[in-house]
C-alpha positions as CSV (number, residue, x, y, z in Angstrom):
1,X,61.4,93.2,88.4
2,X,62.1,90.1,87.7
3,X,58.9,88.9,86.2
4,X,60.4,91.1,83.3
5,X,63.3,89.1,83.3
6,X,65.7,92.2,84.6
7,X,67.9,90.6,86.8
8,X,70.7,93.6,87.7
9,X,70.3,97.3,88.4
10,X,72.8,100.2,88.3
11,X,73.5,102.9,90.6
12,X,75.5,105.3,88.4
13,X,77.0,108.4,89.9
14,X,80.8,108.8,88.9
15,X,82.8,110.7,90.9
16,X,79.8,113.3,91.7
17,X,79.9,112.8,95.7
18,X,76.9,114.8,96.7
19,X,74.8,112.3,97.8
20,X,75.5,110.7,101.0
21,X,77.1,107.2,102.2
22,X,74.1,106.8,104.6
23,X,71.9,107.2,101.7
24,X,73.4,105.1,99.3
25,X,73.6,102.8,101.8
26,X,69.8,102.9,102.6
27,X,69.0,101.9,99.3
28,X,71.2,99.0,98.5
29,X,69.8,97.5,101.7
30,X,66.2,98.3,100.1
31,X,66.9,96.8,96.9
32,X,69.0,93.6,98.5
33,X,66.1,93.0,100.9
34,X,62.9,93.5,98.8
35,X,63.9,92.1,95.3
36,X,66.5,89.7,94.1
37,X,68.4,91.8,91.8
38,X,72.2,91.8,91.5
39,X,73.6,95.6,92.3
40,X,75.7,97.0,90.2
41,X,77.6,100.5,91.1
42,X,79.2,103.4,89.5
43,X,80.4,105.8,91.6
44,X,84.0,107.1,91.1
45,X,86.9,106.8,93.3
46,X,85.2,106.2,97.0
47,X,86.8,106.1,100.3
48,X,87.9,102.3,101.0
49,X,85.8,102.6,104.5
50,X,82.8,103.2,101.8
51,X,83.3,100.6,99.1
52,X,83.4,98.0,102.0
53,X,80.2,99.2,103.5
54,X,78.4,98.8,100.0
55,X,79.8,95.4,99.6
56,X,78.4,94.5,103.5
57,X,75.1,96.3,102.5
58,X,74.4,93.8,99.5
59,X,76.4,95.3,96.6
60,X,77.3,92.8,94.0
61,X,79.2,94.7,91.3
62,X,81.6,97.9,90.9
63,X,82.5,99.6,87.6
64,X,85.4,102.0,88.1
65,X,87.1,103.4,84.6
66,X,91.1,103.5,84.5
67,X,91.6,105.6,81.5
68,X,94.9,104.6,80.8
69,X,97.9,102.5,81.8
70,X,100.3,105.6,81.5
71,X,100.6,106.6,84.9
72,X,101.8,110.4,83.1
73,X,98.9,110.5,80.6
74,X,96.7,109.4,83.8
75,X,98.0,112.5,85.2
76,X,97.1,114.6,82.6
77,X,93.5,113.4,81.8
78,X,93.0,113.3,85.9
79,X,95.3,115.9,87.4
80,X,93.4,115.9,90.7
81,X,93.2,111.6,91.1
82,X,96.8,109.8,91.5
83,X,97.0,106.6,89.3
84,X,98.2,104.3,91.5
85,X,95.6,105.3,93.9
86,X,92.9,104.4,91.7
87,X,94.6,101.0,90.8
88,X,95.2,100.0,94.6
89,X,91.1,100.8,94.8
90,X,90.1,98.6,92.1
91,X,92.5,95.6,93.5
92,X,90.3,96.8,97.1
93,X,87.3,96.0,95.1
94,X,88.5,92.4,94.5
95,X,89.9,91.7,97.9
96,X,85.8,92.5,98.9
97,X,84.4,90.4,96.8
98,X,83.0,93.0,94.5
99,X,82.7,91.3,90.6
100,X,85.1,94.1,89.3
101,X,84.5,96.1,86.0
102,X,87.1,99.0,84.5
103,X,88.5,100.0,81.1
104,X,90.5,102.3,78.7
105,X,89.2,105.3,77.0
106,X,89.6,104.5,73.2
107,X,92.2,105.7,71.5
108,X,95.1,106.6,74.4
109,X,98.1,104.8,75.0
């Protein structure tokens, strides 16, 4: 891959949770082993126990939208997630040493 000068790859998932830790965790090893690409994820709101285990396997990078700053909006957009929840994950994602990415859906509050 990187002969075409692609240094990063994404596994993108959101919060579809159908395909299992052991898995995911299988192929970050892969990738972290046999190339030398950065990894970049998308998965939605994951268990902290998870996230950690990605960062250990050789993930470099987690993208996790916040919608909002209004935790009642927040409510309303995610009814089943709890804002503060998501907020402590993201800060979780730092403490690991994950390069963080998030952001606002144009246009709210």
């Amino acid at each position: 891959m990187q002969s075409f000068g692609i240094k990063s790859i994404m596994l993108q998932g959101g919060d579809d949770y159908a395909f299992p830790i052991i898995d995911l965790l299988q192929i970050i090893r892969l990738l972290k082993t046999e190339t030398s690409l950065h990894i970049m994820l998308c998965l939605g709101e994951r268990k902290y126990s998870d996230v950690e285990k990605m960062r250990r396997a050789g993930a470099d990078m987690y993208i996790l939208k916040l919608e909002t700053m209004n935790p009642a909006l927040y409510a309303t957009l995610r009814p089943l997630k709890r804002f503060q929840e998501r907020l402590g994950l993201l800060l979780f994602l730092k403490v690991l040493g994950y390069e963080v990415s998030s952001g606002f859906i144009v246009g709210l509050p």
